[in-house]
KOLVEX-999431 format. One record per residue: x negated, z, y of N, C-alpha, C in turn. Coordinates in pm, 1 decimal. Atoms other than C-alpha are relative to their C-alpha. Layout:
! residues N
[pt [X,Z,Y],[X,Z,Y],[X,Z,Y]]
...
//
This chain:
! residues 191
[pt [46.9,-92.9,100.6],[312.9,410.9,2556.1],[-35.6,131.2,68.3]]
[pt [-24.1,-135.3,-19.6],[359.8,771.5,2640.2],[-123.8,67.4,-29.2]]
[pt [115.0,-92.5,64.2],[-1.3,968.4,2593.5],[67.0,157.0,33.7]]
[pt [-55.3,-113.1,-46.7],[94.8,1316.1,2575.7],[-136.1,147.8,4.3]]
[pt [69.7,-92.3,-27.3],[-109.3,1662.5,2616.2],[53.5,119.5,-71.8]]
[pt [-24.5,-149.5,57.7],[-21.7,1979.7,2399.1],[-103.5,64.6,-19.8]]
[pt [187.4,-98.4,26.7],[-322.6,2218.5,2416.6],[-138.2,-41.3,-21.0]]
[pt [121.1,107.1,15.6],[-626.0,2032.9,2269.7],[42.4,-114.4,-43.4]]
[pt [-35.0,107.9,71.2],[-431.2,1755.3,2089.3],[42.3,-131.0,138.6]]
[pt [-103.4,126.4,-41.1],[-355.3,1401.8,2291.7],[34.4,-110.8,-106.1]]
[pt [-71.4,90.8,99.1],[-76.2,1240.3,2111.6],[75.8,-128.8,94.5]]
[pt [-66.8,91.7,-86.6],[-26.1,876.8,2223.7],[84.0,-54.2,-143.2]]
[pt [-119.1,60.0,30.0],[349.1,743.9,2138.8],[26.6,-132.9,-11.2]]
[pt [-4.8,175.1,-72.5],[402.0,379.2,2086.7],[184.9,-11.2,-97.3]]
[pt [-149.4,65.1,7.3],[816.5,277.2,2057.9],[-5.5,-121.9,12.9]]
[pt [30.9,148.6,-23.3],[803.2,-66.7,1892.4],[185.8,-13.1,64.3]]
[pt [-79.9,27.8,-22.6],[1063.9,-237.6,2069.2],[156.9,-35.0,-93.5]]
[pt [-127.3,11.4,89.1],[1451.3,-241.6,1969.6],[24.3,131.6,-87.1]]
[pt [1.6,-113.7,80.9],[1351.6,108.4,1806.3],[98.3,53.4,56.1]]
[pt [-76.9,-36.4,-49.1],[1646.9,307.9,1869.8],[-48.9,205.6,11.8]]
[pt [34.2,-135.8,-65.1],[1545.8,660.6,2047.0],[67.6,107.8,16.8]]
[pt [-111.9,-184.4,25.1],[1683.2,999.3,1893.9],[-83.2,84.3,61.4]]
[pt [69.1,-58.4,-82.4],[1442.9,1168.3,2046.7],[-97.8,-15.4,128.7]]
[pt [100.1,28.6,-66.0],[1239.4,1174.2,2330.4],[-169.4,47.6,-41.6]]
[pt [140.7,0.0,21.8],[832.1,1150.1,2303.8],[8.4,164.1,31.1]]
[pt [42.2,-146.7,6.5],[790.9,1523.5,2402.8],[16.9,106.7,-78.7]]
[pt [-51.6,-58.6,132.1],[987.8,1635.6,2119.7],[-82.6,-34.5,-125.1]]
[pt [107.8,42.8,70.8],[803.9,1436.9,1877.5],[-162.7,74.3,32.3]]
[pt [186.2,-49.4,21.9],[421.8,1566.3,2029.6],[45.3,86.7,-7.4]]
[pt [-34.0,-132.3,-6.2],[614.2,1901.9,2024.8],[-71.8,44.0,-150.2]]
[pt [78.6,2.2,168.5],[614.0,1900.3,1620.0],[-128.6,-53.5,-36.8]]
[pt [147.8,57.0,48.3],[268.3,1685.7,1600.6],[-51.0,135.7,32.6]]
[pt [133.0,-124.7,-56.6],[113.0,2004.8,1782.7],[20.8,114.3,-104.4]]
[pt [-63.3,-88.4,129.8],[319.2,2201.4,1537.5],[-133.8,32.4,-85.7]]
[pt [74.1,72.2,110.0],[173.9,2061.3,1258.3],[-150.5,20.6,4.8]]
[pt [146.6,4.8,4.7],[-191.2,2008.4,1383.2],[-43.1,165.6,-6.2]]
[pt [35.5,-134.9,26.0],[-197.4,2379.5,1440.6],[-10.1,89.3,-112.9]]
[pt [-37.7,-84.6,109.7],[-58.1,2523.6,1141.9],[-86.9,-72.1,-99.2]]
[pt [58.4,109.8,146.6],[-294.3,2228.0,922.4],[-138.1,68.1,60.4]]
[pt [137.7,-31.9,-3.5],[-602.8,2420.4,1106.3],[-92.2,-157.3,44.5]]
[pt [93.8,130.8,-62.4],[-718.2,2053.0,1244.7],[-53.1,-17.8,160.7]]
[pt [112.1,-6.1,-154.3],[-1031.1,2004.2,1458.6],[12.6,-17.4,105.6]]
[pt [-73.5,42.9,-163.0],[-985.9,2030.7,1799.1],[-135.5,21.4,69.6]]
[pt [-139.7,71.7,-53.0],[-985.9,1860.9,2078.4],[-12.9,-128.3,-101.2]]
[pt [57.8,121.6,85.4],[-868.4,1590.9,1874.7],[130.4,-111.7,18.6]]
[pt [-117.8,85.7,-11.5],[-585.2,1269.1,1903.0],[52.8,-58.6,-91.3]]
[pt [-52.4,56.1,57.3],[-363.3,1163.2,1714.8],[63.2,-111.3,49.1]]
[pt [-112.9,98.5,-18.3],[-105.2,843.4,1712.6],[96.3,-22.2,-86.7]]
[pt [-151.3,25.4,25.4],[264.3,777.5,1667.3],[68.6,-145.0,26.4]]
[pt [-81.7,86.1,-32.2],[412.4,454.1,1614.3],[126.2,3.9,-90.4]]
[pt [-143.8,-0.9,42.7],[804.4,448.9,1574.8],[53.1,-137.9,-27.7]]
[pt [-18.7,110.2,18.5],[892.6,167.1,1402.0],[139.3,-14.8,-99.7]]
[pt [-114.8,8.0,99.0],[1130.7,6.0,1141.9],[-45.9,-5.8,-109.4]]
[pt [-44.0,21.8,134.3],[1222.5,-82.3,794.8],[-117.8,-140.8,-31.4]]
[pt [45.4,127.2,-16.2],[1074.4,-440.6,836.0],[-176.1,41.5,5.0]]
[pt [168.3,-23.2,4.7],[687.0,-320.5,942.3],[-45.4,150.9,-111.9]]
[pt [27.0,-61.5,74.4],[686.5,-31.3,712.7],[16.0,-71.7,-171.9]]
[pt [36.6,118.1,150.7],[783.3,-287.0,410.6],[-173.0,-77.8,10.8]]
[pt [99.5,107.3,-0.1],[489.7,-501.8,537.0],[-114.0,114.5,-18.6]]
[pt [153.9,-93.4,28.5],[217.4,-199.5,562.0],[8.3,112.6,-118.3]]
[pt [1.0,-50.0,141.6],[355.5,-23.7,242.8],[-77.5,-72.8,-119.3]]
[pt [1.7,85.3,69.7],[283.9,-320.1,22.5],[-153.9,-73.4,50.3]]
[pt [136.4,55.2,-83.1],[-51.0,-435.0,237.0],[-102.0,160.1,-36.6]]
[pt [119.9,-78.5,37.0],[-217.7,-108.9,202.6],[44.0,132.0,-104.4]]
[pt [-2.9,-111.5,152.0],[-64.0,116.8,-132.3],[86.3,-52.3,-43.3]]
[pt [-3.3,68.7,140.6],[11.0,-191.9,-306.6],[212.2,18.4,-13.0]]
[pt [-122.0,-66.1,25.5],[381.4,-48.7,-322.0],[135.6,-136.0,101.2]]
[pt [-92.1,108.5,-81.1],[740.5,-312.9,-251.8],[93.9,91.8,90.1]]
[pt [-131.2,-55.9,-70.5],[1016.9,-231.3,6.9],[-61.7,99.5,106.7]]
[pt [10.7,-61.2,-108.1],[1029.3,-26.7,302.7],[-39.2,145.7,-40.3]]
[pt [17.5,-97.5,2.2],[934.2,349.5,301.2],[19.5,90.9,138.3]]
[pt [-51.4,-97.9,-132.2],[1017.4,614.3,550.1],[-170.0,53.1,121.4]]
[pt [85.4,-84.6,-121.7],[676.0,771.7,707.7],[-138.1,-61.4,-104.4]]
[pt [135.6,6.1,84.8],[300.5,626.5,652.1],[-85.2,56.8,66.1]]
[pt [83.0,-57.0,-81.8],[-13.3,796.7,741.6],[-128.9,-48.8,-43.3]]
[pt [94.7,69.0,17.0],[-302.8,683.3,801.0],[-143.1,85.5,28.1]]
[pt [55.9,-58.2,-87.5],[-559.2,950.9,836.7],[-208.4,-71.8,-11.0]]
[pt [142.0,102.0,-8.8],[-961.2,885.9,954.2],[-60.8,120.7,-17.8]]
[pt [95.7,-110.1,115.0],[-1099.8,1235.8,790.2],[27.5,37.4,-80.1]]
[pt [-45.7,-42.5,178.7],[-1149.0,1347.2,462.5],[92.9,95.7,-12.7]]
[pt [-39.0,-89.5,23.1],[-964.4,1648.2,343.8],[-83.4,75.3,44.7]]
[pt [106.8,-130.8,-67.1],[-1258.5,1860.9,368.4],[-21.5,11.8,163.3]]
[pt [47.7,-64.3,-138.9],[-1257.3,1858.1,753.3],[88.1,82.4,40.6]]
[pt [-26.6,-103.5,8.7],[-981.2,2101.0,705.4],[52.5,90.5,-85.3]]
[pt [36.3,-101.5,91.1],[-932.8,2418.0,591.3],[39.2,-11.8,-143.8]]
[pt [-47.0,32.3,73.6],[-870.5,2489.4,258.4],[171.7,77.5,-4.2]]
[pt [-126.5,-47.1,36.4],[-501.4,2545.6,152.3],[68.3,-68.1,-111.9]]
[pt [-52.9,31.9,119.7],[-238.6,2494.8,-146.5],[31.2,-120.8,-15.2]]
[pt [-35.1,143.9,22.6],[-129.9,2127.9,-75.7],[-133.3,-78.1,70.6]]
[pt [132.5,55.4,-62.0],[-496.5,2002.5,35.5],[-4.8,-82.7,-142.5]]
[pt [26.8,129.9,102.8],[-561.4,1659.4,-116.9],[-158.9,2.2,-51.6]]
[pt [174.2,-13.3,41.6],[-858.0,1655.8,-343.3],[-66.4,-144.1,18.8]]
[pt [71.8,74.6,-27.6],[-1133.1,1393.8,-310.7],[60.0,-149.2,-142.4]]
[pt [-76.9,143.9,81.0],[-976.1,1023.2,-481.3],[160.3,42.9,4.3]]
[pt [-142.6,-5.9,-8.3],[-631.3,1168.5,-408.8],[57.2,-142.1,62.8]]
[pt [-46.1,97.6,-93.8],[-404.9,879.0,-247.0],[-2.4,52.4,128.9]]
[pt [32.8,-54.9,-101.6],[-509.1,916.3,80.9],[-93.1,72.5,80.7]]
[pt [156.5,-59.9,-28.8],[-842.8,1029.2,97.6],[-63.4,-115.9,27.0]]
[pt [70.6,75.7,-61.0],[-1041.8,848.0,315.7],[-115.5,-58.7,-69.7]]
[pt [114.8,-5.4,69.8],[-1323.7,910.7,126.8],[-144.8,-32.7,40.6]]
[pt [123.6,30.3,-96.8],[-1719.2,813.8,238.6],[25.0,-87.6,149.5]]
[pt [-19.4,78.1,-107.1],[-1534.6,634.8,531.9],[-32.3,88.1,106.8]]
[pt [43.6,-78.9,-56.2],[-1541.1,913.0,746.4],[-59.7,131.5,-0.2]]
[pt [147.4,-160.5,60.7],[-1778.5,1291.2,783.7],[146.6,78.1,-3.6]]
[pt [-48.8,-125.7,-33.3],[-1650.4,1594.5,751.1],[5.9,54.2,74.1]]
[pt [35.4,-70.7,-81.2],[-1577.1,1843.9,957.0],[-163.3,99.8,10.9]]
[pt [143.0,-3.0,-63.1],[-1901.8,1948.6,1170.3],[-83.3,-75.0,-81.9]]
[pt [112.2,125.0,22.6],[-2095.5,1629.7,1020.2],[-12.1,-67.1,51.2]]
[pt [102.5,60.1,-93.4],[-2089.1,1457.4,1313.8],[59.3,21.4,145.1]]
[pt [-41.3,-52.9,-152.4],[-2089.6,1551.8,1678.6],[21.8,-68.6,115.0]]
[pt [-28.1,101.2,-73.6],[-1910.9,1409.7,1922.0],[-33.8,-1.6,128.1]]
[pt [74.5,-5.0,-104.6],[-2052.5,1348.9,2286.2],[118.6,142.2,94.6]]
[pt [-105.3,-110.9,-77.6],[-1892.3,1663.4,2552.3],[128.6,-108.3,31.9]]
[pt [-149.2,59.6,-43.1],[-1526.7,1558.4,2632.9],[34.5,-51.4,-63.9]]
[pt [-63.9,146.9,100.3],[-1480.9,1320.9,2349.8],[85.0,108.1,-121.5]]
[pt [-80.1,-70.5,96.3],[-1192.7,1395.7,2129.8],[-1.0,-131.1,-147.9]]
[pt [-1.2,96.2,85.3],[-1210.8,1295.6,1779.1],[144.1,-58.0,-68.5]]
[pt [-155.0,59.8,43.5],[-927.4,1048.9,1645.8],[32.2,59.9,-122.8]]
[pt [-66.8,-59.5,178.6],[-726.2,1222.4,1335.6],[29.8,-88.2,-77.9]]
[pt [-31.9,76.0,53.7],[-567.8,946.4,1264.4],[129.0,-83.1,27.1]]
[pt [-103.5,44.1,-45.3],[-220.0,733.1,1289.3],[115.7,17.8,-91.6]]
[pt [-145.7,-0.1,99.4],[189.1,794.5,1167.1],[75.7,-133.3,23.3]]
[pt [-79.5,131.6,4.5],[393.7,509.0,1099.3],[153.3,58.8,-32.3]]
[pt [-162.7,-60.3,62.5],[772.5,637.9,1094.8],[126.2,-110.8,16.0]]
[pt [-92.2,74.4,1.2],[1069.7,382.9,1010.9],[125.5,88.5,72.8]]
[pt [-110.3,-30.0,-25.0],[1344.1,486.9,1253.3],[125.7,19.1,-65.4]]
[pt [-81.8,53.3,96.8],[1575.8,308.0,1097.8],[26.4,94.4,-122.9]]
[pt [-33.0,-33.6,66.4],[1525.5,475.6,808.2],[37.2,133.2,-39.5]]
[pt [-64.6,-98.9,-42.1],[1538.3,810.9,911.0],[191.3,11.4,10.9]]
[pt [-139.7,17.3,-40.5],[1877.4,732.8,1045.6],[108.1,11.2,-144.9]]
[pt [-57.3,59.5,64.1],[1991.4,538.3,736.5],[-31.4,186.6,-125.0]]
[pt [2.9,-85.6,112.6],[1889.8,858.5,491.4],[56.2,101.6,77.9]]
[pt [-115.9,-121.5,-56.1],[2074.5,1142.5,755.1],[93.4,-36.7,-29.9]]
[pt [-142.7,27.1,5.9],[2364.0,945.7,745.0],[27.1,-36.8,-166.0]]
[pt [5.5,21.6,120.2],[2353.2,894.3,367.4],[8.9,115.0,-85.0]]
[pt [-50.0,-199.9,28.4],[2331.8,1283.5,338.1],[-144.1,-34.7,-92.3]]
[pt [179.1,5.6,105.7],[1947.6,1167.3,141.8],[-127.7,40.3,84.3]]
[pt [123.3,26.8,-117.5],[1725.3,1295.4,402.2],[-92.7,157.6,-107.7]]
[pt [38.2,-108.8,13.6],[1498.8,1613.3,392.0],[-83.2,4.3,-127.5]]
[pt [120.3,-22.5,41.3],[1228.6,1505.1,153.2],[71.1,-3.6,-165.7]]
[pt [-26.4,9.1,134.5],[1449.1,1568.1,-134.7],[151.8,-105.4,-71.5]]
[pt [-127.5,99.0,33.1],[1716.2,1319.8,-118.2],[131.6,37.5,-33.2]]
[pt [-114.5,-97.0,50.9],[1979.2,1601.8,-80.4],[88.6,84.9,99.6]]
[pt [4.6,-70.2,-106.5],[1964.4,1724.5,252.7],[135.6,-53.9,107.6]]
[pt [-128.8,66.6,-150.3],[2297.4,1648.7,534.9],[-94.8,86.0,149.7]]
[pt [-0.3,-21.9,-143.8],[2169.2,1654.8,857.5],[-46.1,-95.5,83.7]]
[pt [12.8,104.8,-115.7],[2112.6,1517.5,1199.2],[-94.0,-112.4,-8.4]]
[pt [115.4,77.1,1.4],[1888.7,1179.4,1200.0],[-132.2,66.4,67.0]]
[pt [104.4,-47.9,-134.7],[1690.0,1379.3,1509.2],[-96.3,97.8,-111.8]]
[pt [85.2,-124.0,140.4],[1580.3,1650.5,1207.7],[-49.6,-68.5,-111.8]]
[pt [74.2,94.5,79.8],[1498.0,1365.8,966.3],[-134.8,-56.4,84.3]]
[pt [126.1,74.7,-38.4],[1260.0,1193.4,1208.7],[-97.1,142.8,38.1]]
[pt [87.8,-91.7,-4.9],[1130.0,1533.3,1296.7],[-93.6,87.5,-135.7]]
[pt [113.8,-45.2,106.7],[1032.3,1614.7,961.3],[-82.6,-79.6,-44.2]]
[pt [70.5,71.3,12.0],[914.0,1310.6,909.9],[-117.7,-24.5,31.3]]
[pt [158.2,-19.3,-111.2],[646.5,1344.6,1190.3],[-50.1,88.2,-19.2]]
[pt [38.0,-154.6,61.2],[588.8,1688.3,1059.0],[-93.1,-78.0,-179.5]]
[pt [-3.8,2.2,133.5],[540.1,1551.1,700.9],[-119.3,-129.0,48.4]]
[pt [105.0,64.6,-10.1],[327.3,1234.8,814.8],[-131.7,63.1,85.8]]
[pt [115.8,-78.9,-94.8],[92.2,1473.0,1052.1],[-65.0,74.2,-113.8]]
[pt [62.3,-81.4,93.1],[32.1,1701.6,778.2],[-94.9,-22.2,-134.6]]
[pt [48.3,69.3,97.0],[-55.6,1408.4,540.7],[-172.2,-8.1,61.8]]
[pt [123.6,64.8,-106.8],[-337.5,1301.8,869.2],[-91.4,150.5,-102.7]]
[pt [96.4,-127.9,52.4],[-468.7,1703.0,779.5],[-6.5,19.8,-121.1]]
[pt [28.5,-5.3,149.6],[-508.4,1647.4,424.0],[34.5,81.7,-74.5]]
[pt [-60.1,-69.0,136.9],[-220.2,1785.2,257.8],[96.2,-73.3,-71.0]]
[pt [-43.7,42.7,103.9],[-75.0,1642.1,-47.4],[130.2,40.4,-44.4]]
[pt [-98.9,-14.3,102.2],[225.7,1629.2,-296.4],[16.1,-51.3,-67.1]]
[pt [5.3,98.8,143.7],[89.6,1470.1,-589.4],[37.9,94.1,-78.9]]
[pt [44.6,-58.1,135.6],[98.7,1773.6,-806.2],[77.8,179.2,87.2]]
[pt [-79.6,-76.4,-29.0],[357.6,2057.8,-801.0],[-30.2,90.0,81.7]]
[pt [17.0,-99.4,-56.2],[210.0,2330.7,-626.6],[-32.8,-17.4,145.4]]
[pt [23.5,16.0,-189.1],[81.6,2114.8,-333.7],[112.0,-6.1,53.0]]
[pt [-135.3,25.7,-26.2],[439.1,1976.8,-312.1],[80.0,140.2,96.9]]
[pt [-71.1,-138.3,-40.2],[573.2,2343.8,-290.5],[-59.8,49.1,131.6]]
[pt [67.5,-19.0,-123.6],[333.0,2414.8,-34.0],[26.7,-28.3,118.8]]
[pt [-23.0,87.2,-92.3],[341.6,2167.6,160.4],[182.7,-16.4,31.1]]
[pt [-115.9,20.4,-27.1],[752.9,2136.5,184.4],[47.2,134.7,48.7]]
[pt [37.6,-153.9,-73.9],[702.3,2550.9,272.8],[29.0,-40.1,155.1]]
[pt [45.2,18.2,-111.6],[503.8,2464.8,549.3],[89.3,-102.8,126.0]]
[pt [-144.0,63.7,-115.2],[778.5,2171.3,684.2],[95.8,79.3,57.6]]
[pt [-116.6,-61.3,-30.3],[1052.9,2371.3,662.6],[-37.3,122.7,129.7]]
[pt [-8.4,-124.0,-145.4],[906.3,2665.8,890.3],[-41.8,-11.2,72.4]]
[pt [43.8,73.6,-160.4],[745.9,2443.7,1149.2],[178.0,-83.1,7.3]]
[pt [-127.2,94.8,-25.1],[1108.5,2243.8,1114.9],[111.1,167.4,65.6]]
[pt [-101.0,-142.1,-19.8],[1281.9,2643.2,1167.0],[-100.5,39.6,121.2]]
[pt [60.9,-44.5,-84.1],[1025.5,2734.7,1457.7],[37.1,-70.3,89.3]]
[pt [-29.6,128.9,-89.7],[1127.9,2446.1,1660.3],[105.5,-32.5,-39.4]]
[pt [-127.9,18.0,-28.2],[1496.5,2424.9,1651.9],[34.7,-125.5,59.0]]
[pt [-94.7,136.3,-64.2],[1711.4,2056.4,1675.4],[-67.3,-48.8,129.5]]
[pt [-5.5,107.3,-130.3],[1701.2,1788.0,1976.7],[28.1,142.4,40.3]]
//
């Protein structure tokens, strides 16, 4: 498992086995740092990446949002919305995905010198990345042709941004938020 270092963020990598590897880990924390930057999230702070399949994303779709079958990218984050800033796709409080009294807000609780606080964890189905580039269904809108390497990268883009509490229940976050992919996905150019 790969821990990586981009500015204040350490992003540790975990490649469940048999995962098949379009990218390397540095590419991936490349876009997480992306992401954490442009979402305004607390720093220093860590995130995690596990690259998985079809098979464990069926099992933790259906185990924790109730929901059957596999899904492409889950996130799991461990602060509310309010610990950052506000913006147009920010999940409101009972959104799916709001932590809710589980964890503080930002500056509600202080962490000892050196300690970085955890954001939270992405769950991305390889596999399915793959299976929606090559299907020409990728890119969020089920419309998109391109490389698997640009599917899993938005993916990690799109589950990081979920960790910083932004949404697409409700049109305007959507718009927002699929904004914000696309020009961290255009700032950072392909494998």
């Amino acid at each position: 498992m790969p821990t990586l270092a981009r500015g204040p963020w350490r992003i540790d990598v975990v490649r469940r086995d048999g995962v098949e590897r379009l990218l390397p880990a540095t590419r991936l924390a490349d876009a997480i740092a992306a992401a954490l930057d442009a979402a305004g999230a607390p720093s220093p702070a860590s995130i995690g990446l596990v690259l998985s399949d079809d098979a464990e994303l069926a099992e933790l779709n259906s185990e924790h949002m109730g929901k059957d079958g596999a899904t492409d990218v889950l996130s799991f984050p461990l602060l509310a919305p309010a610990a950052f800033p506000d913006h147009p796709g920010k999940a409101r409080p009972g959104d799916p995905g709001d932590p809710g009294d589980m964890t503080f807000a930002a500056g509600g609780f202080v962490l000892p010198p050196g300690r970085r606080v955890h954001l939270g964890d992405i769950i991305v189905s390889v596999e399915r990345a793959v299976d929606q580039a090559e299907a020409g269904r990728g890119g969020h809108t089920g419309d998109v042709r391109w490389d698997a390497r640009d599917e899993l990268r938005l993916l990690v883009t799109h589950g990081t941004l979920h960790v910083c509490g932004w949404d697409h229940a409700e049109p305007e976050e959507e718009a927002a938020m699929r904004a914000l992919e696309l020009a961290l996905l255009r700032a950072s150019p392909g494998a």
